[in-house]
C-alpha positions in Angstrom: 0.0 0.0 0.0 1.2 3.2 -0.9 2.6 5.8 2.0 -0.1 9.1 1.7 2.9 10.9 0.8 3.1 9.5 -2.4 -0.4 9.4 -2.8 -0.3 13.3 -2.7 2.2 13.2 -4.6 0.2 11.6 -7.7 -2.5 14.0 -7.4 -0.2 16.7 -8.0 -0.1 16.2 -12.5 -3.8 15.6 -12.4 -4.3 19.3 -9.8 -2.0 21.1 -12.4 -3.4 19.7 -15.5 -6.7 20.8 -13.7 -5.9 24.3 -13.4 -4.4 24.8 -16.8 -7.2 23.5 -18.6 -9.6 25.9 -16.6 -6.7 28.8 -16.9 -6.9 28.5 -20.5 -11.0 28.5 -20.6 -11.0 31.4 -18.8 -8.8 33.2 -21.5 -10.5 31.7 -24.2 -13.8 33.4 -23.4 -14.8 37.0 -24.1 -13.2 38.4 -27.1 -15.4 40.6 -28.5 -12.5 41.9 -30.9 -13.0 38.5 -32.6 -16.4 39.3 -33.6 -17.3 40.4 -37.0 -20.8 41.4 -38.6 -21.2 38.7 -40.8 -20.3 35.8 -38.8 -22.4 32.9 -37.7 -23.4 32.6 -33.5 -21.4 30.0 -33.4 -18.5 32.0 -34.0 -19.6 34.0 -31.4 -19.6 31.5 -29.1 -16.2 30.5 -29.6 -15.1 34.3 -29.0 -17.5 34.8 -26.1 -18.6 32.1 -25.2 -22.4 31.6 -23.6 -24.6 34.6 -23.0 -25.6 35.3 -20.1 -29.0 36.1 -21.7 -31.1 36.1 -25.0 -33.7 38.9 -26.3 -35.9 38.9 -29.0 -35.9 42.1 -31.6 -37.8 42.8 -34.7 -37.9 40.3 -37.9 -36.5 37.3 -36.6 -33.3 39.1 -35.1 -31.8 38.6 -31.6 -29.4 40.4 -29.0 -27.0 37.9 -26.6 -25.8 39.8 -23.7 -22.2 38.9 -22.2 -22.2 40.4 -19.0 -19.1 40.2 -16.6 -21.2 41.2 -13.8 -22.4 41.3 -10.6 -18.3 43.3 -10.0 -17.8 43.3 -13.8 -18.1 46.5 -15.0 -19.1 45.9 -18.3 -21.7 44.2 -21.1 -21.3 43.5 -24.6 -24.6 42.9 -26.8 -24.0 40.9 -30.0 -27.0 41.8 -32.5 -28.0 39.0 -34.5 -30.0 38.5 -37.4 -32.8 36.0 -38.4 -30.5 33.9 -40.1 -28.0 34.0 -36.7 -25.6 36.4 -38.9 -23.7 39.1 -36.5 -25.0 42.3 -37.3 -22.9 44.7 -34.5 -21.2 44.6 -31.0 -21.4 47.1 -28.7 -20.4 47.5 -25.3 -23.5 48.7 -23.2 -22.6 50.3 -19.9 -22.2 53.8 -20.6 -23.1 57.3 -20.4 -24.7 57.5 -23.8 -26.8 54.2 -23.0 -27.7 55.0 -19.8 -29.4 58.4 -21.9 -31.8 56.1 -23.4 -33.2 54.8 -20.4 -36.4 56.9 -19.8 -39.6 56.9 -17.7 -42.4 54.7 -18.5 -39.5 52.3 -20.9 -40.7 48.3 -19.9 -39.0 45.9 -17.8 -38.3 44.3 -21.1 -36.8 47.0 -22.6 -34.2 48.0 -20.3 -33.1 44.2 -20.2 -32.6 44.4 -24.3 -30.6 47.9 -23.6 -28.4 47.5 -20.9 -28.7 43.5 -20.0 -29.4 42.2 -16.4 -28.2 44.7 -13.5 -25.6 44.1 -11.0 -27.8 44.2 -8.3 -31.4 44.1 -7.3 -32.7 45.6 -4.1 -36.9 45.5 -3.7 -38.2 48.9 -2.3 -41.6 50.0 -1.0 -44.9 49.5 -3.0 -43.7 46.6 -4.6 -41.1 48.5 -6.8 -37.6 47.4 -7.0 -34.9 48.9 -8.1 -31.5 47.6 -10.7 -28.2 48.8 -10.6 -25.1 48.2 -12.8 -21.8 49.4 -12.5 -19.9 50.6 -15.1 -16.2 52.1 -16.2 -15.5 54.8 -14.4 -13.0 56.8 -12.4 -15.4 57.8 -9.9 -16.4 54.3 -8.7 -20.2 55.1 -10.0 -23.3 53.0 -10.9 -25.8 53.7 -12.7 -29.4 52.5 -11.2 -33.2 53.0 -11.9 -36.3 51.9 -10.2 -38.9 50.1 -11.5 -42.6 50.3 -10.7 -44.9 47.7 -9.6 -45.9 47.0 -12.7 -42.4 47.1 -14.6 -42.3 50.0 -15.8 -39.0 53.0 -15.0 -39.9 55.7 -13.0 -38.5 59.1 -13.6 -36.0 57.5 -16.2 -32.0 56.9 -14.4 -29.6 57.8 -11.9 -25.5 57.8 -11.8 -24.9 56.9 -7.8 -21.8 56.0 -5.9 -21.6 52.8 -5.7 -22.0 51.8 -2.1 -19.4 48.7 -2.8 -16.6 51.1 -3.2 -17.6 54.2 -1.2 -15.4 54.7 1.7 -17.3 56.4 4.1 -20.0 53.8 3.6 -18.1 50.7 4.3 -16.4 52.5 7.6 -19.9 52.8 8.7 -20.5 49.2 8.5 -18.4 48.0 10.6 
């Protein structure tokens, strides 16, 4: 019978080939550089790898969010169309997407435009409200409530984030 020193020794090819295999998934994932329009989803997957969630536009088309969240800081949507084609990538958490969020836009909507939040946090009356961080120097997020009945009231605010705020996290402890 073997002594358990050599029995942890054994393990130790098998751990390392472990942790190279998942090192190189992790680097093999998320390169929205290698996506074109033109190219088919599964293309995309190989560059991306899987969504984190699907949403149906007009005609046939579809978005695929990749979000890094809840810490990530940022989303890329991958447009496809009917025929799973890539029709444009964009990065979503930003100041100029953000400006698109306005009051009365559905649940629905806000999902297709900026992808699922960060962080959900239910309020009173039944609303709740989404927040998602995004780049920034500031150590911002940007967060919206949403009414009982899924709807955004009074459009979007940029907040500081409460994960990175100072002066909040001395208060907690």
């Amino acid at each position: 019978m073997p002594s358990p020193q050599a029995l942890r020794l054994d393990r130790w090819p098998l751990a390392a080939a472990l942790l190279c295999a998942l090192l190189a998934m992790g680097c093999s994932t998320l390169q929205p550089q290698r996506v074109r329009p033109g190219q088919s989803q599964a293309e995309v997957l190989a560059a991306m790898g899987q969504p984190t969630g699907r949403y149906a536009l007009d005609d046939g088309a579809q978005r695929l969010e990749f979000a890094r969240g809840p810490a990530g800081r940022v989303t890329w949507m991958v447009d496809l169309d009917a025929n799973g084609l890539v029709l444009g990538i964009e990065q979503v958490l930003d100041a100029a997407h953000f400006a698109r969020v306005v009051d009365k836009m559905p649940r629905d909507a806000l999902l297709r435009l900026l992808g699922r939040p960060a962080a959900r946090q239910g309020e009173w009356q039944n609303r709740e409200t989404w927040s998602w961080r995004y780049e920034t120097h500031d150590c911002l997020w940007f967060r919206v409530t949403l009414s009982a009945d899924g709807l955004v009231r009074d459009g979007g605010a940029v907040m500081t984030d409460p994960a990175c705020d100072t002066r909040s996290a001395h208060l907690r402890r």
